[in-house]
C-alpha positions as a Markdown table, in Angstrom:
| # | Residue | x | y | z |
|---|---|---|---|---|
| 1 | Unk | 6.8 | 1.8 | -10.9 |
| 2 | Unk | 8.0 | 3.4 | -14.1 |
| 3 | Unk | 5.1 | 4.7 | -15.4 |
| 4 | Unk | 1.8 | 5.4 | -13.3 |
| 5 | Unk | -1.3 | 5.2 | -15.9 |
| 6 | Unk | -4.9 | 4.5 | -14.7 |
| 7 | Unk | -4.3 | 0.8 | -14.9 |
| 8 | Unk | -1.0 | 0.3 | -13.0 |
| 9 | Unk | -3.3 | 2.7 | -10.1 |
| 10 | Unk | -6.0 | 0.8 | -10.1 |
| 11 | Unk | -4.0 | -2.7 | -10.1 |
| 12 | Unk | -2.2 | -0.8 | -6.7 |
| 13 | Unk | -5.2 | 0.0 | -5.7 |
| 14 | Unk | -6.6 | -3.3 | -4.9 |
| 15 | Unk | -3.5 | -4.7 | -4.7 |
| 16 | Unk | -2.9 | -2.8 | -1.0 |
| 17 | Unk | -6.7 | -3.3 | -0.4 |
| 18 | Unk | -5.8 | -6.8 | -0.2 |
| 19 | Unk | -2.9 | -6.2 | 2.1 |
| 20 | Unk | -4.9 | -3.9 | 4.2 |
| 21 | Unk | -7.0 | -7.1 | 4.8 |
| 22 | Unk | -3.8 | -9.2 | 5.2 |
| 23 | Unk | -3.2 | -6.9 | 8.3 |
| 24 | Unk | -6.5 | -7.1 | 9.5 |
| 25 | Unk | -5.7 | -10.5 | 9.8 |
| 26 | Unk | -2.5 | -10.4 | 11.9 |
| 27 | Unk | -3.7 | -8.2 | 14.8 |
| 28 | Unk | -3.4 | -11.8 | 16.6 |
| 29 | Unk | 0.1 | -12.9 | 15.2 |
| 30 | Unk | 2.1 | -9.4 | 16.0 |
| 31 | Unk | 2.5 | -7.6 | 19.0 |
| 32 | Unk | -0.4 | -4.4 | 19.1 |
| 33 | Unk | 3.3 | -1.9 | 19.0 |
| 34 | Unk | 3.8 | -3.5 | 15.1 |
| 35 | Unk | 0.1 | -3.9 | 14.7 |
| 36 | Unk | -0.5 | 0.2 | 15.0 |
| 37 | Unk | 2.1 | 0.9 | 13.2 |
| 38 | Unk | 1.7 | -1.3 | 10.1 |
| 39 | Unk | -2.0 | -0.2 | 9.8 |
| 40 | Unk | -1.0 | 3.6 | 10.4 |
| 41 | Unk | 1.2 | 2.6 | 7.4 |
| 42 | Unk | -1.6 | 1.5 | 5.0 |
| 43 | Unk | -4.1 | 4.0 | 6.1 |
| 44 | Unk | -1.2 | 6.6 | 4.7 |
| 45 | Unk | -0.5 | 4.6 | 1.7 |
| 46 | Unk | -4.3 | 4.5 | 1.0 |
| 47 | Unk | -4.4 | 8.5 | 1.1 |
| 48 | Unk | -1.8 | 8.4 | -1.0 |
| 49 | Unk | -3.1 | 6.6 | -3.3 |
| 50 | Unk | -6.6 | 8.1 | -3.3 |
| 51 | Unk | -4.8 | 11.3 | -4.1 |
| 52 | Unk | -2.9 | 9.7 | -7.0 |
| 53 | Unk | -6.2 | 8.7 | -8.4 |
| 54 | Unk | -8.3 | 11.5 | -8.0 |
| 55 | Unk | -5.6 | 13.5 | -9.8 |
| 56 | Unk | -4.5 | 15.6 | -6.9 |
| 57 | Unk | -0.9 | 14.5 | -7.4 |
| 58 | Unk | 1.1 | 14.9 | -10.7 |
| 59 | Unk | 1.9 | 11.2 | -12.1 |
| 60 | Unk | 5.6 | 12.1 | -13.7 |
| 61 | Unk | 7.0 | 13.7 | -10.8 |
| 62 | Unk | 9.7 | 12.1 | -9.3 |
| 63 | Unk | 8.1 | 12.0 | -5.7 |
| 64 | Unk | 5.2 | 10.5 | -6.9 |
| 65 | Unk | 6.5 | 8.2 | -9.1 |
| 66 | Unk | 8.9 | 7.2 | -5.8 |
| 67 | Unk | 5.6 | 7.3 | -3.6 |
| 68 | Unk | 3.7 | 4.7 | -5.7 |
| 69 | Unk | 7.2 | 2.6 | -6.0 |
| 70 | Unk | 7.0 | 2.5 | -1.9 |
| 71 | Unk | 3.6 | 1.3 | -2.1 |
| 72 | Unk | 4.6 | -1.5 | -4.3 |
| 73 | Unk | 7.4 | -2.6 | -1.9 |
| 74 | Unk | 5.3 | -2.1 | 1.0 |
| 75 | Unk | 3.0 | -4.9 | -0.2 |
| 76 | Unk | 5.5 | -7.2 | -1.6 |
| 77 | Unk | 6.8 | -6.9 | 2.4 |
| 78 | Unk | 3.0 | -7.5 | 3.6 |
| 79 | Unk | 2.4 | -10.1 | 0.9 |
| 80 | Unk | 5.2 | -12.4 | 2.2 |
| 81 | Unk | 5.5 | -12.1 | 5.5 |
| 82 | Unk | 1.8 | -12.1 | 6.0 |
| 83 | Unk | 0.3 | -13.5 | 3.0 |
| 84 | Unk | 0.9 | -17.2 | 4.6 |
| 85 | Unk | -1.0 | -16.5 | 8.1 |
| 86 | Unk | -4.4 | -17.7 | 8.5 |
């Protein structure tokens, strides 16, 4: 992510809210070791992004800007290895 405005937050937003629901989902298709540690993963990615949106982290810093780009790759990751389990 380039530039973080209110849109491109928002759109992350719901975008891990679906993933966090994605790994809901696999508590049955990975072993509980990966299970904790995937939603340990989202539950700090949510923070983060609460934070970013609330305007308790600078958007043009560097680290955030990397932060929000994590985000983004963590739910590509989620979104296709998980995104096909039902």
């Amino acid at each position: 992510m380039q530039i973080i405005t209110d849109e491109n937050i928002n759109r992350l937003i719901a975008r891990l809210d679906n993933c966090s629901v994605l790994v809901d989902a696999a508590d049955k298709v990975v072993s509980p070791e990966v299970f904790g540690r995937i939603k340990a993963q989202t539950l700090a990615y949510a923070g983060f992004m609460s934070d970013l949106a609330g305007g308790r982290l600078p958007r043009f810093s560097n680290s955030t800007i990397q932060g929000a780009s994590l985000v983004e790759e963590f739910c590509l990751l989620i979104e296709t290895e998980l995104g096909n389990q039902k």
